[in-house]
C-alpha positions in Angstrom: 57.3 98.7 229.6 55.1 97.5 232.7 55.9 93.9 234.2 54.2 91.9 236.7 56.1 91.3 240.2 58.8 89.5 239.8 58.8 85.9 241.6 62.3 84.7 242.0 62.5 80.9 242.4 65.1 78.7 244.3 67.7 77.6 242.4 68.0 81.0 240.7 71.4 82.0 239.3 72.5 85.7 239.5 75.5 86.5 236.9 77.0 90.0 236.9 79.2 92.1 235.2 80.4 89.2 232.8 82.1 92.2 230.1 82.0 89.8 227.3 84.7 90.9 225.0 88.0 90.3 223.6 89.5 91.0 226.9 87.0 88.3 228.9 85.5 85.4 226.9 84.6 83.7 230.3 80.7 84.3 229.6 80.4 81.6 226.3 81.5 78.7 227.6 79.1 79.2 230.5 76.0 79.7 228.5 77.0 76.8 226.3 77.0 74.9 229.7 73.5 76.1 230.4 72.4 75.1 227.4 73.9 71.6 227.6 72.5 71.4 231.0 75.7 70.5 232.7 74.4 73.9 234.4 70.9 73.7 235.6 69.0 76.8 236.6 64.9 77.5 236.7 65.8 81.5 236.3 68.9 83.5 234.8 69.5 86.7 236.2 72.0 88.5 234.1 72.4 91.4 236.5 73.8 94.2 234.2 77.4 94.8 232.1 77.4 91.2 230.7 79.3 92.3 227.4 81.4 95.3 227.6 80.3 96.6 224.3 76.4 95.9 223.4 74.0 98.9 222.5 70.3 98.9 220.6 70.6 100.8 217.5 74.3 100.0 216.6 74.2 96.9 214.9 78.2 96.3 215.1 77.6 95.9 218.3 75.5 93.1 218.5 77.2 91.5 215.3 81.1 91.4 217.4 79.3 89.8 219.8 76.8 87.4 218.2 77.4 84.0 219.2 76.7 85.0 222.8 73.5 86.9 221.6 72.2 83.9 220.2 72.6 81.7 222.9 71.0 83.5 225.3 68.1 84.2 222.5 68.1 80.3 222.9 68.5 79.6 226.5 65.1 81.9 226.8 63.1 79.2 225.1 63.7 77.4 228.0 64.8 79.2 230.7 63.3 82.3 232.4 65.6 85.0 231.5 65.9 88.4 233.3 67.8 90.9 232.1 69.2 94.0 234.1 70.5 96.9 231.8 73.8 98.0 232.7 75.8 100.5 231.5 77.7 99.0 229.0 74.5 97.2 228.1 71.1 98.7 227.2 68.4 99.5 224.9 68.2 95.7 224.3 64.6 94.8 223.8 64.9 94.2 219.8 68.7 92.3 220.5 66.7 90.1 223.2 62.7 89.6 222.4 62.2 86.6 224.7 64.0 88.0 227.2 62.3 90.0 230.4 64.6 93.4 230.3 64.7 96.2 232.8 66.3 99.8 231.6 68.1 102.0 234.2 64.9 103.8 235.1 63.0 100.8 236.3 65.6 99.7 239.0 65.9 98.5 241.2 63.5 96.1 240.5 61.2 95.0 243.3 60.6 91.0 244.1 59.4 88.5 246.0 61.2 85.0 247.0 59.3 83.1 249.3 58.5 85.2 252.1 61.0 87.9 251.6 61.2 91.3 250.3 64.1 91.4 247.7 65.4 94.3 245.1 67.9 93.5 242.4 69.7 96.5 240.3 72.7 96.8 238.2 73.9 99.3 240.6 74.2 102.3 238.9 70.6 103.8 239.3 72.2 106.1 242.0 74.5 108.2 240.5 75.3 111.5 240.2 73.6 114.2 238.7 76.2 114.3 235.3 76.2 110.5 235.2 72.2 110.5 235.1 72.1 113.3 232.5 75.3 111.3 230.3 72.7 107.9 230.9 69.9 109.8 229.2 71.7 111.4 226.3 73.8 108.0 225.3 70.5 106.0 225.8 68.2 107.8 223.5 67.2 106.1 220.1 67.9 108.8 217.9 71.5 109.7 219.6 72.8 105.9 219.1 71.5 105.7 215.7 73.6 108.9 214.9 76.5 107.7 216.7 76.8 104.2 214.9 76.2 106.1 211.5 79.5 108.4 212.5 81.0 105.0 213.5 80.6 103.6 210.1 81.2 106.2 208.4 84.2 106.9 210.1 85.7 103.2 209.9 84.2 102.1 213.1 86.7 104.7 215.2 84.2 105.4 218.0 84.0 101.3 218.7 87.9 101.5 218.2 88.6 104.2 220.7 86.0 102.3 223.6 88.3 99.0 223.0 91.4 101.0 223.9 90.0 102.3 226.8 88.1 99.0 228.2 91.8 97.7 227.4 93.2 99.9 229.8 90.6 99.4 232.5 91.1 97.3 235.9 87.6 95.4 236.3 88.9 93.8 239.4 90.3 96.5 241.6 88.9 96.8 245.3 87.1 99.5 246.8 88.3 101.5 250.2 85.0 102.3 252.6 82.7 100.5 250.7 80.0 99.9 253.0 80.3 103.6 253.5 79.9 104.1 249.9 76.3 101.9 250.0 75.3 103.2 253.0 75.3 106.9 251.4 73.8 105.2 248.1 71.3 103.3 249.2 69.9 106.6 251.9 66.4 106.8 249.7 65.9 102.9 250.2 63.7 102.3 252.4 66.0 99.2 253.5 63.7 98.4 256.9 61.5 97.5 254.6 63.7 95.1 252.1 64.8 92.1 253.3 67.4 91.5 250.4 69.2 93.9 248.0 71.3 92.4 245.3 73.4 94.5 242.9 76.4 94.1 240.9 78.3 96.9 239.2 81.1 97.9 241.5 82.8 94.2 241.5 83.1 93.4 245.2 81.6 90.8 246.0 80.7 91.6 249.7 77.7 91.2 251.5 77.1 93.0 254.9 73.9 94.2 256.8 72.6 97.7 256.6 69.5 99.5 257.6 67.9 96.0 258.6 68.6 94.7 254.7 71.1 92.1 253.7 72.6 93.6 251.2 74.9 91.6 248.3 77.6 92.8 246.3 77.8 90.3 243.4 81.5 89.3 241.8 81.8 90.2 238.8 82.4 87.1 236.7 85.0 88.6 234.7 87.1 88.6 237.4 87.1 84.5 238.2 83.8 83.4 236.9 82.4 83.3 240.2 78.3 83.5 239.8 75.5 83.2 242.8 72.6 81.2 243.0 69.9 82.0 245.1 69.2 79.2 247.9 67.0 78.4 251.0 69.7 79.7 253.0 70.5 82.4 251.0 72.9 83.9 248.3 75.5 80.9 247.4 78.6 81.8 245.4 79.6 79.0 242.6 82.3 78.8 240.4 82.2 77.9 236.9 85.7 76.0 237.0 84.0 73.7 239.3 81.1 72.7 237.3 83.0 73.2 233.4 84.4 69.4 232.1 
């Protein structure tokens, strides 16, 4: 799928790694704020990992998590919509047909906000040899439709056994080195030529310089609710407590 460069307008809101689940329920009552408009936003960037569980081509996926589904299916009538695959997100483009979608091999994503040079990714587009190679096996159409069919089949233990683990898991844990860490995966950016780089994934919410870019860590709203919106002076971090009655 082919889009047009991607024009990101003040005011914009950048949510990331949201992991709607059982475990984090933070993401509904903040869509059903945007849709209220005590939330106001011209553009929605959900930057990747907004439910914890959501894949094209296994419908129990989309079914446990439903009501979110269909608010953002209604927020797009209104409200440019961008939607960065993660992984714990993807294949989406029949779960989300009003919705502007970017898989894994289109990021990061290049754009344009005023005068500057921005990219925007999940974060993940970097990885490892293995984790590239796992990305392209669990995406493929044919694969997911076999695994929900063993799912089903097998009283929905695969979806089972992912809940246990995502149980487990510590989505707000801090990361030693990190700017080391981007600075190793960002070497094929050409950063003296990006002004901005946003990203999500790794939960840190840090922004530093590096290679002449500003680059932006975005929190991970499972971990406080904290979202950014994208202002003259740059990336602003809000808090949904602030704004929910």
């Amino acid at each position: 799928m082919s889009h047009s460069p991607l024009q990101l307008h003040e005011g914009a809101i950048f949510l990331s790694d949201a992991h709607y689940s059982f475990k984090h329920n933070e993401l509904l009552p903040f869509l059903k704020a945007l849709r209220s408009q005590e939330i106001q936003t011209p553009q929605l960037l959900l930057m990747g990992d907004i439910f914890d569980l959501l894949f094209g081509g296994i419908p129990e996926t989309t079914v446990r998590n439903q009501e979110a589904v269909d608010l953002i299916n209604t927020l797009s009538d209104n409200i440019e919509i961008i939607y960065l695959e993660g992984n714990h997100d993807f294949n989406l483009v029949d779960v989300f047909p009003g919705v502007t979608l970017f898989p894994i091999e289109q990021q990061p994503v290049s754009c344009h906000y005023k005068e500057q040079r921005v990219k925007i990714a999940h974060g993940d587009f970097n990885a490892p040899a293995g984790y590239r190679l796992y990305t392209l096996f669990i995406r493929n159409p044919f694969i997911l439709k076999g695994l929900g069919l063993l799912n089903r089949v097998g009283g929905q233990f695969i979806l089972k056994g992912l809940d246990r683990r995502l149980q487990r898991k510590d989505d707000c844990k801090s990361m030693d080195t990190f700017e080391t860490y981007i600075s190793r995966h960002l070497s094929k950016q050409e950063l003296h030529e990006i002004d901005l780089f946003i990203e999500g994934h790794y939960h840190q919410d840090l922004a530093f310089n590096i290679g002449g870019c500003h680059y932006v860590n975005l929190p991970a709203f499972a971990c406080g609710s904290t979202y950014m919106r994208l202002e003259e002076q740059g990336m602003v971090s809000e808090h949904f407590g602030e704004h929910a009655s």
